[in-house]
N, C-alpha and C positions, 0 to 999 in steps of 0.2 A: 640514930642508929637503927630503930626499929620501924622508920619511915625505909629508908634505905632496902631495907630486910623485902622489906611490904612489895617495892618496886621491882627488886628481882624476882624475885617468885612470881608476882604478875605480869612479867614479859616471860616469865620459863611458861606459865600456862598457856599464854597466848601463841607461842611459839608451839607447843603443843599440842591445841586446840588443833592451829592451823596445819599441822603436818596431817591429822589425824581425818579431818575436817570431810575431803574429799572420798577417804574410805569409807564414812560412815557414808556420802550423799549416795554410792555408788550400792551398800548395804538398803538402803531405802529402797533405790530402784529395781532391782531384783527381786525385793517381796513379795510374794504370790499374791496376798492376801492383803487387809488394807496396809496400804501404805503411809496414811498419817497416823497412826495408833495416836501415838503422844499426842499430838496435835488435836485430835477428836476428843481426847478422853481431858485435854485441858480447856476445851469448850465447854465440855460438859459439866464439867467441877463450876466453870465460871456462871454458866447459866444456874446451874442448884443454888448455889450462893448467893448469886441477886433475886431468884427467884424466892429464897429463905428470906433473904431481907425484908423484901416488898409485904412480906404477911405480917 
């Protein structure tokens, strides 16, 4: 039953996702300013962290 559970809810997000999907790509390209925020700033996090490690 809670398998069950698990597979609705993960076709309702993906259904979701994808209605919502193209709004956001379309919020991206309009940005004045950078346009990968998230993307640079999750580069960034990766490199501190391996560069933490490496010491």
């Amino acid at each position: 039953m809670l398998k069950n559970w698990r597979l609705i809810l993960a076709k309702s997000l993906i259904i979701e996702l994808e209605d919502s999907i193209y709004r956001i790509y379309q919020d991206i390209k309009i940005r004045k300013t950078v346009r990968t925020k998230f993307l640079n700033s999750l580069a960034d996090n990766l490199n501190q962290k391996l560069t933490e490690e490496d010491s």
